[in-house]
N, CA, C and O atoms as a GROMACS GRO file, in nm:
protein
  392
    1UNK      N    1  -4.552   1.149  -1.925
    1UNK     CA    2  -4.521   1.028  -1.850
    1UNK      C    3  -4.606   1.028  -1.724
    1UNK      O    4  -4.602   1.127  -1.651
    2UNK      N    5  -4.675   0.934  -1.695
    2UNK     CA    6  -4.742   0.952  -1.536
    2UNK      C    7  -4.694   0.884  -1.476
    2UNK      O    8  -4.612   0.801  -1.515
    3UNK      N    9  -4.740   0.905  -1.330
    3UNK     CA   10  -4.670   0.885  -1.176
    3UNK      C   11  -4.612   0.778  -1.183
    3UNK      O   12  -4.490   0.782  -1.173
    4UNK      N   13  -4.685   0.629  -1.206
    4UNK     CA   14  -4.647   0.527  -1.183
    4UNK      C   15  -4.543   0.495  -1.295
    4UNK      O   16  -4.448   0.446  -1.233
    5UNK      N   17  -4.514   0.496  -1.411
    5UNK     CA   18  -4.421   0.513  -1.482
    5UNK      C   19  -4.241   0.592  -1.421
    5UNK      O   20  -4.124   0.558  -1.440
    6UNK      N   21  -4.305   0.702  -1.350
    6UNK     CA   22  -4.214   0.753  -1.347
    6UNK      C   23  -4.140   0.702  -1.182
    6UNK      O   24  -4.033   0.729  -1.128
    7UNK      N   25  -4.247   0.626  -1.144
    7UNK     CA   26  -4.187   0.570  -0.996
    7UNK      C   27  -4.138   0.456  -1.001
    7UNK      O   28  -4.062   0.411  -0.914
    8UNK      N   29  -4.188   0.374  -1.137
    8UNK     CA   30  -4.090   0.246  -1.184
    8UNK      C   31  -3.965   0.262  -1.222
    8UNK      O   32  -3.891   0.164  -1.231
    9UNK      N   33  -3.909   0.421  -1.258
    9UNK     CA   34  -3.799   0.440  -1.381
    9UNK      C   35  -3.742   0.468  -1.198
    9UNK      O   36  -3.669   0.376  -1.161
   10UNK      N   37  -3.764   0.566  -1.100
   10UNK     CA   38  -3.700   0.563  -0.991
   10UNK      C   39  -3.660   0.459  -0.968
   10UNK      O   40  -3.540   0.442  -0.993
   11UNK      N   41  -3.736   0.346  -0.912
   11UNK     CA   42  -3.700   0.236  -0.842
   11UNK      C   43  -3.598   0.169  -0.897
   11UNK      O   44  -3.530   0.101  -0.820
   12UNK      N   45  -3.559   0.171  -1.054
   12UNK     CA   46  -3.471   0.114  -1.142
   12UNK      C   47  -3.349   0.188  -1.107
   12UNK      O   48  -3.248   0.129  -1.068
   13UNK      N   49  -3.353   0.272  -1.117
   13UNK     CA   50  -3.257   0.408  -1.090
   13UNK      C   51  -3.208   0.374  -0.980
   13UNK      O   52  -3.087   0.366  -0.995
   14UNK      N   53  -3.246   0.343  -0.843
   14UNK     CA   54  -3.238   0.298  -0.721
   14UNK      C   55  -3.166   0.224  -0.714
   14UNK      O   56  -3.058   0.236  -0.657
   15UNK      N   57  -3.237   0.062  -0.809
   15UNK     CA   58  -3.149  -0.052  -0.796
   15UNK      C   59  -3.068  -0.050  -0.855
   15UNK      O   60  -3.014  -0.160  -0.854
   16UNK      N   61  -2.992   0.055  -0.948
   16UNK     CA   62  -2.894  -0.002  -1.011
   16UNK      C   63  -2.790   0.094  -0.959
   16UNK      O   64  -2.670   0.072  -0.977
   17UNK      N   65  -2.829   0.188  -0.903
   17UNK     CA   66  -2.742   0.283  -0.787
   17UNK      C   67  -2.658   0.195  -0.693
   17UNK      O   68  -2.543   0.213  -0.653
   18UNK      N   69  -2.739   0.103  -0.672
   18UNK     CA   70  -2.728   0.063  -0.487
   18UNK      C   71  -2.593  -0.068  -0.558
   18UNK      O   72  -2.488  -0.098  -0.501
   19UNK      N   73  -2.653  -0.132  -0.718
   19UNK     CA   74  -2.536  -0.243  -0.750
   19UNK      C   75  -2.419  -0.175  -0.773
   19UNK      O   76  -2.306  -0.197  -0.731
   20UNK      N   77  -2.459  -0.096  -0.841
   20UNK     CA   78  -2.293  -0.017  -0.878
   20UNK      C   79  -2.223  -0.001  -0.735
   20UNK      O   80  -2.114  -0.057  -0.723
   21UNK      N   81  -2.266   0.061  -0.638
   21UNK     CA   82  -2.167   0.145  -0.541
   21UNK      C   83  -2.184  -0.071  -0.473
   21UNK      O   84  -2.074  -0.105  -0.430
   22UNK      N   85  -2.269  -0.164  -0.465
   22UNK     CA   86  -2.208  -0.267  -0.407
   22UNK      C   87  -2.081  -0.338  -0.500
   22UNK      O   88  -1.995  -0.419  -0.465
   23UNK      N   89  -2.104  -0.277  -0.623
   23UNK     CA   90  -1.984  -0.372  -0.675
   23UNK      C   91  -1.845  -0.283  -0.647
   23UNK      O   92  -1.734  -0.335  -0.662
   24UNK      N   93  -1.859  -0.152  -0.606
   24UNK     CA   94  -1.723  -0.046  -0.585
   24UNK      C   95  -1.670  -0.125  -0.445
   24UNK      O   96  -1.553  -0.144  -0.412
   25UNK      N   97  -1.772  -0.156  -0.385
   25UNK     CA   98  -1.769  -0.192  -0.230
   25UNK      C   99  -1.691  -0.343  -0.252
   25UNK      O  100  -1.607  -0.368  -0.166
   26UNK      N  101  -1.707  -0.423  -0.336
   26UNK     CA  102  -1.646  -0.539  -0.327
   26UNK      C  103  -1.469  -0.516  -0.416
   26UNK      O  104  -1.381  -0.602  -0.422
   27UNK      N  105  -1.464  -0.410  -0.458
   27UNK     CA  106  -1.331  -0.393  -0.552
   27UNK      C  107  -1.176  -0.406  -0.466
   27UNK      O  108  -1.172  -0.405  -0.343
   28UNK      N  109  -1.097  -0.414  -0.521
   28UNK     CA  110  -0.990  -0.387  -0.399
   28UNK      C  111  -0.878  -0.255  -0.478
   28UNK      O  112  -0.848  -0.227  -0.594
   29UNK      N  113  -0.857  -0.224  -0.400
   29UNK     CA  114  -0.749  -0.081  -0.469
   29UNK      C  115  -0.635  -0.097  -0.368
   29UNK      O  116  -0.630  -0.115  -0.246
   30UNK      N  117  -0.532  -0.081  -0.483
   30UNK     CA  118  -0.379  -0.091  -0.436
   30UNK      C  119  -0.313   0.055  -0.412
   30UNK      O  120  -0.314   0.133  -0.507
   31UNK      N  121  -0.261   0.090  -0.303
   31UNK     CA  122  -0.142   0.144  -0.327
   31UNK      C  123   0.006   0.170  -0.304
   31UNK      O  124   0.047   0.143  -0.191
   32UNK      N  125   0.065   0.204  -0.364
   32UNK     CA  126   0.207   0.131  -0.345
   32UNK      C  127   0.339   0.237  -0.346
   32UNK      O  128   0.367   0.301  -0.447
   33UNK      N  129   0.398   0.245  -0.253
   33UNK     CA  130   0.512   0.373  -0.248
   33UNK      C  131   0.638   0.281  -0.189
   33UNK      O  132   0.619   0.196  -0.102
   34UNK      N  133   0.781   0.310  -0.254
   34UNK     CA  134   0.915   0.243  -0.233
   34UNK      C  135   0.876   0.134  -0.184
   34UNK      O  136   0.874   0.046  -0.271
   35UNK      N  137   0.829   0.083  -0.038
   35UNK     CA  138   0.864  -0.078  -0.020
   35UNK      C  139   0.671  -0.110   0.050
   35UNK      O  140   0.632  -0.211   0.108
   36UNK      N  141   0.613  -0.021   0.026
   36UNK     CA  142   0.507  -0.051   0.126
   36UNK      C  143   0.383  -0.042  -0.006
   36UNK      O  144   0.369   0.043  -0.094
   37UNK      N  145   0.301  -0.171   0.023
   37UNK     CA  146   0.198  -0.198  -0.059
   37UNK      C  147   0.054  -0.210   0.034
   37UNK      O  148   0.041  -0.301   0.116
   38UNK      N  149  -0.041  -0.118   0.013
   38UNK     CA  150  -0.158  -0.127   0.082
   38UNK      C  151  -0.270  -0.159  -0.011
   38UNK      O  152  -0.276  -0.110  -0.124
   39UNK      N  153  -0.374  -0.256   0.044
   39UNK     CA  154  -0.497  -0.275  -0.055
   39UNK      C  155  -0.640  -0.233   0.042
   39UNK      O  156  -0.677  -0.289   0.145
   40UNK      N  157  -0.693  -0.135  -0.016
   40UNK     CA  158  -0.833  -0.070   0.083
   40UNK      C  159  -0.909  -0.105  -0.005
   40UNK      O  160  -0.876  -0.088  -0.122
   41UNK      N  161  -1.046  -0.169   0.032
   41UNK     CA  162  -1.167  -0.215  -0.033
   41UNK      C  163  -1.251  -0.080  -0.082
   41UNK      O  164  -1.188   0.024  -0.071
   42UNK      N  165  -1.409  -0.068  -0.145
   42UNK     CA  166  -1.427   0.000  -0.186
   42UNK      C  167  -1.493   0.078  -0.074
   42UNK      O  168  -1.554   0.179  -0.110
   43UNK      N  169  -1.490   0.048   0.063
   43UNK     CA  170  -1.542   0.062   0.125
   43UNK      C  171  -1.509   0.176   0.228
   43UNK      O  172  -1.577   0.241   0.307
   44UNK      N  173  -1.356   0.173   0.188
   44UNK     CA  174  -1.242   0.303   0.245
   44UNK      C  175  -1.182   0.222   0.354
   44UNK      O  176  -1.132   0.285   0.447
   45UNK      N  177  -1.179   0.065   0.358
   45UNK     CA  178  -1.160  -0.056   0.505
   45UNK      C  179  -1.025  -0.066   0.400
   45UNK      O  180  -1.021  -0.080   0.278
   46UNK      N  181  -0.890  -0.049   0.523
   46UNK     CA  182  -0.730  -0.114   0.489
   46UNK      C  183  -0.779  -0.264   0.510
   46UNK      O  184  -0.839  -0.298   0.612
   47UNK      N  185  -0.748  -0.348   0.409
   47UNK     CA  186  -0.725  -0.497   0.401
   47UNK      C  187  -0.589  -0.552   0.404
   47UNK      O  188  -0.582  -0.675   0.416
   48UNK      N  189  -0.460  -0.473   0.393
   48UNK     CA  190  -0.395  -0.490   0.403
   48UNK      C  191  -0.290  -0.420   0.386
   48UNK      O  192  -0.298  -0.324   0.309
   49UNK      N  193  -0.134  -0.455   0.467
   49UNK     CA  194  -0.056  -0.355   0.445
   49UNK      C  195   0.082  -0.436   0.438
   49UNK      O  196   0.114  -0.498   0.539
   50UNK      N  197   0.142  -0.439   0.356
   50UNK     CA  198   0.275  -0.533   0.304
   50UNK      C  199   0.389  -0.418   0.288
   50UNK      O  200   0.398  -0.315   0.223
   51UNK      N  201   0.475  -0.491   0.386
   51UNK     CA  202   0.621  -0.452   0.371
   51UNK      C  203   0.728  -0.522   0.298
   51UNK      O  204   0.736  -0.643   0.313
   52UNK      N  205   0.832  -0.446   0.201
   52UNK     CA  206   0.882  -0.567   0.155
   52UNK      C  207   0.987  -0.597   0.298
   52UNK      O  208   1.042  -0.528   0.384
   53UNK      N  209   0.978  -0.728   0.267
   53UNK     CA  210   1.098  -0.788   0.399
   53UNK      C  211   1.254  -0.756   0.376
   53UNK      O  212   1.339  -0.747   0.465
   54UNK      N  213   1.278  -0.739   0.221
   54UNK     CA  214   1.405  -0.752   0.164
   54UNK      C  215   1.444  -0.609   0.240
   54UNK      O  216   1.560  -0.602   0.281
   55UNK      N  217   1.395  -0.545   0.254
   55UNK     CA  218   1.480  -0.381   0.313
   55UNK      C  219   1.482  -0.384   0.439
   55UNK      O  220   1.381  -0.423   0.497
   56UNK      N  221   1.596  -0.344   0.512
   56UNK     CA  222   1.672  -0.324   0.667
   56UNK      C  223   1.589  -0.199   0.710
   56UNK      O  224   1.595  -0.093   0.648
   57UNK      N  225   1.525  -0.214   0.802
   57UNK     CA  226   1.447  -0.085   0.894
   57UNK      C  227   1.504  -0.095   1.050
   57UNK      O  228   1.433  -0.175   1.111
   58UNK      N  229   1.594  -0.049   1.122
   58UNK     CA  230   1.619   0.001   1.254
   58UNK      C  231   1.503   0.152   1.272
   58UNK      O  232   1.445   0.230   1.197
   59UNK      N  233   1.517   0.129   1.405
   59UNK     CA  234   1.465   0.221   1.508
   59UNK      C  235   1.452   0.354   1.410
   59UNK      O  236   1.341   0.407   1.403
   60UNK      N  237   1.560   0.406   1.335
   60UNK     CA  238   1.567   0.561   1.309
   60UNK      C  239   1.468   0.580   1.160
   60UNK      O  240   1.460   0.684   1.095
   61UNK      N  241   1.393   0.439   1.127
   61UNK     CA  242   1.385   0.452   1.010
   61UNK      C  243   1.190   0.433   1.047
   61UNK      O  244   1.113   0.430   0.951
   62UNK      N  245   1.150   0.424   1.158
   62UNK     CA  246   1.005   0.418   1.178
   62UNK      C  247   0.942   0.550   1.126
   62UNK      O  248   0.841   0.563   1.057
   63UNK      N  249   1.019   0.639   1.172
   63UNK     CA  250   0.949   0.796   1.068
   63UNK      C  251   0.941   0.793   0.932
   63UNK      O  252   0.879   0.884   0.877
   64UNK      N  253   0.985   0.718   0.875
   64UNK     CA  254   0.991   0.763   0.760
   64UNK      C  255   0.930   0.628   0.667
   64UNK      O  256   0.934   0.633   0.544
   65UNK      N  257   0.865   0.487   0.749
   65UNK     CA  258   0.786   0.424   0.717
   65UNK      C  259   0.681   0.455   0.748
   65UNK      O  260   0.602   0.402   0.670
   66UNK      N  261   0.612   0.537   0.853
   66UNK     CA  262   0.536   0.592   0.884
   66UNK      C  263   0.475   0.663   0.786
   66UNK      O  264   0.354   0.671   0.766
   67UNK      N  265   0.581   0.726   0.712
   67UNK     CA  266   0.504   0.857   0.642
   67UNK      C  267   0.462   0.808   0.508
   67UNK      O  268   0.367   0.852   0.443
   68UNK      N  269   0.556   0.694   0.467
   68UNK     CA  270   0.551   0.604   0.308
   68UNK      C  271   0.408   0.546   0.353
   68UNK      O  272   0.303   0.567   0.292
   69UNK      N  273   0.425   0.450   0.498
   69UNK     CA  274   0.257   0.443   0.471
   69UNK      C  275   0.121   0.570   0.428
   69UNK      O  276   0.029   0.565   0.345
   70UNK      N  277   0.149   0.642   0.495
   70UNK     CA  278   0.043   0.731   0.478
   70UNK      C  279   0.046   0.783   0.301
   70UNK      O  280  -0.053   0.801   0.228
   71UNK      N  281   0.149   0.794   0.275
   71UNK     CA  282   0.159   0.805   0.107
   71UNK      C  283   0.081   0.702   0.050
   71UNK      O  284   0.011   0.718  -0.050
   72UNK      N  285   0.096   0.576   0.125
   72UNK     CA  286   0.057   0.429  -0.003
   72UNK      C  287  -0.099   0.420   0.032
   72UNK      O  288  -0.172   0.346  -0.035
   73UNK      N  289  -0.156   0.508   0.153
   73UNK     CA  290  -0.300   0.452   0.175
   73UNK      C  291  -0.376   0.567   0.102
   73UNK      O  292  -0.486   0.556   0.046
   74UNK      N  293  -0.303   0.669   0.111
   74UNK     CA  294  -0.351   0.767   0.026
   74UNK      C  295  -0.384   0.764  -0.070
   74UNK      O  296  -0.490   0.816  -0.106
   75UNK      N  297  -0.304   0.703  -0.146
   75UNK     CA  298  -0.262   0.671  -0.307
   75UNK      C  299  -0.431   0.515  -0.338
   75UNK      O  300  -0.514   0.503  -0.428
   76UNK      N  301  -0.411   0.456  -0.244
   76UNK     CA  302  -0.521   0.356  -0.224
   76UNK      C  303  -0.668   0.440  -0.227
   76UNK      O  304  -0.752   0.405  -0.310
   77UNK      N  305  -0.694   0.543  -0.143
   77UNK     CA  306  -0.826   0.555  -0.083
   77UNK      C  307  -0.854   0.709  -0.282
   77UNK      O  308  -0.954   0.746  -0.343
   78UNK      N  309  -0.742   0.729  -0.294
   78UNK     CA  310  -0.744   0.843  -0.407
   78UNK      C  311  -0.838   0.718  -0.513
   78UNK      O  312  -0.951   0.740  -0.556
   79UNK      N  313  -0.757   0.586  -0.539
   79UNK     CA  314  -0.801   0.535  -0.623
   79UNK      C  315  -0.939   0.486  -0.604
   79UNK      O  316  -0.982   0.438  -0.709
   80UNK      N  317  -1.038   0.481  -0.489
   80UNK     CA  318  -1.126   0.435  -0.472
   80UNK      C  319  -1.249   0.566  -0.510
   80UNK      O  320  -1.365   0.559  -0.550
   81UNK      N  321  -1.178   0.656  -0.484
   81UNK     CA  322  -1.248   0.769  -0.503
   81UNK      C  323  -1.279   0.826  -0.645
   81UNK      O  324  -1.388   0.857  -0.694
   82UNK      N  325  -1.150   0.832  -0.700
   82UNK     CA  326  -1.174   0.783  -0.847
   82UNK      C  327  -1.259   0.665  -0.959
   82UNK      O  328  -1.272   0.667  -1.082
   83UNK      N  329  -1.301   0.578  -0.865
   83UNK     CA  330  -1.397   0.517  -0.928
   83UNK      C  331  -1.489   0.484  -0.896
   83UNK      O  332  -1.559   0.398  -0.949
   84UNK      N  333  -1.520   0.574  -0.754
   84UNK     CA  334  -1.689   0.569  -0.716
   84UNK      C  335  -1.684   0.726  -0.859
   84UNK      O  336  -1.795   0.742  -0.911
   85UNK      N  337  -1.620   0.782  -0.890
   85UNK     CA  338  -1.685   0.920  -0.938
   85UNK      C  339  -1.674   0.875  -1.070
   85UNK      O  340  -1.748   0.948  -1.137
   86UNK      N  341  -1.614   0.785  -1.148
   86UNK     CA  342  -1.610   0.746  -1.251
   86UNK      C  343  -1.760   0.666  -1.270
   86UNK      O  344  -1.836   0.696  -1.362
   87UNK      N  345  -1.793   0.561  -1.169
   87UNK     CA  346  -1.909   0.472  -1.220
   87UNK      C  347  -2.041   0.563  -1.195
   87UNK      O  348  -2.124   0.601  -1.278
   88UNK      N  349  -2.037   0.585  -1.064
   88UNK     CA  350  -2.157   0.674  -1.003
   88UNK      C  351  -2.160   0.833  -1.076
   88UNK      O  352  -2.242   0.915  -1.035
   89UNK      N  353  -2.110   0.851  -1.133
   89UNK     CA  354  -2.091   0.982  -1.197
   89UNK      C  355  -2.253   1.035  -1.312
   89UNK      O  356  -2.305   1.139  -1.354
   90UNK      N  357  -2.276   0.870  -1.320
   90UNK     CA  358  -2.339   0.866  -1.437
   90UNK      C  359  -2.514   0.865  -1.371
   90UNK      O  360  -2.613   0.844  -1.442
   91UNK      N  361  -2.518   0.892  -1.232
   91UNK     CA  362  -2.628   0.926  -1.196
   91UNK      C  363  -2.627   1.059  -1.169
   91UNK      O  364  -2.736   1.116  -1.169
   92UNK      N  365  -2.531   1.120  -1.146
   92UNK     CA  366  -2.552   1.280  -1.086
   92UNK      C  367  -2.597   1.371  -1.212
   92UNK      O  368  -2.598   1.494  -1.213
   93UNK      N  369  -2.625   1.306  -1.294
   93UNK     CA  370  -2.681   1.425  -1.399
   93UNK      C  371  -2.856   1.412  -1.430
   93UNK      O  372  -2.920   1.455  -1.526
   94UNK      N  373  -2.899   1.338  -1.312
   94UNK     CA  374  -3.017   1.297  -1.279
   94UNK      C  375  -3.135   1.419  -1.220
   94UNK      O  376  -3.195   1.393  -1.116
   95UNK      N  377  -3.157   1.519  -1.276
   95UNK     CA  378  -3.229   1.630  -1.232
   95UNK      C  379  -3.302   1.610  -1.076
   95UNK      O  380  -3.380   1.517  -1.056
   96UNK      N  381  -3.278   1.675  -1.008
   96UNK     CA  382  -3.393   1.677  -0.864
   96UNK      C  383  -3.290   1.523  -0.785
   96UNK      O  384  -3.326   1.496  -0.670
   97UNK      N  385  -3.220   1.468  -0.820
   97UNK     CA  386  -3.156   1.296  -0.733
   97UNK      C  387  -3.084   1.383  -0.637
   97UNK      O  388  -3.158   1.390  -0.539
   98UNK      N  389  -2.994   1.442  -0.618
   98UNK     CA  390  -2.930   1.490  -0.552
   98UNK      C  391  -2.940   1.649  -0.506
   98UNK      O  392  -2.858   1.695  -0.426
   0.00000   0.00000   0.00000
């Protein structure tokens, strides 16, 4: 194969690197624990964070929404991570790319 051949198959390689991780970047990932629903883009950015309204929270109960959040963004940023390694996966067996 010579140079220029093999610097066209890069550049392809490149562009279709850069669509995949932009289309991960436009995805939205949910996650969701007892009353709290979070959606983080592919980008690892919280877009949002939903409480259900139907459940009673006083003062004694901020610890322990606190911590359900951190469960539900977790559960969000796990799933994003899971499918940058699922799509992008399929370049790392690319000799010398990484």
């Amino acid at each position: 194969m010579n140079m220029q051949a093999l610097m066209k198959q890069a550049q392809t390689l490149q562009k279709d690197m850069m669509n995949t991780k932009n289309e991960i970047d436009k995805m939205e990932f949910t996650g969701e624990n007892s009353f709290v629903k979070v959606v983080v883009n592919g980008k690892k950015e919280v877009l949002s964070i939903a409480i259900d309204r139907n459940v009673k929270l006083d003062i004694d109960d901020l610890e322990v929404l606190e911590d359900i959040l951190v469960v539900a963004i977790n559960a969000a940023l796990r799933k994003v991570e899971e499918t940058t390694e699922t799509k992008m996966g399929k370049f790392s067996n690319i000799p010398g790319l990484f």
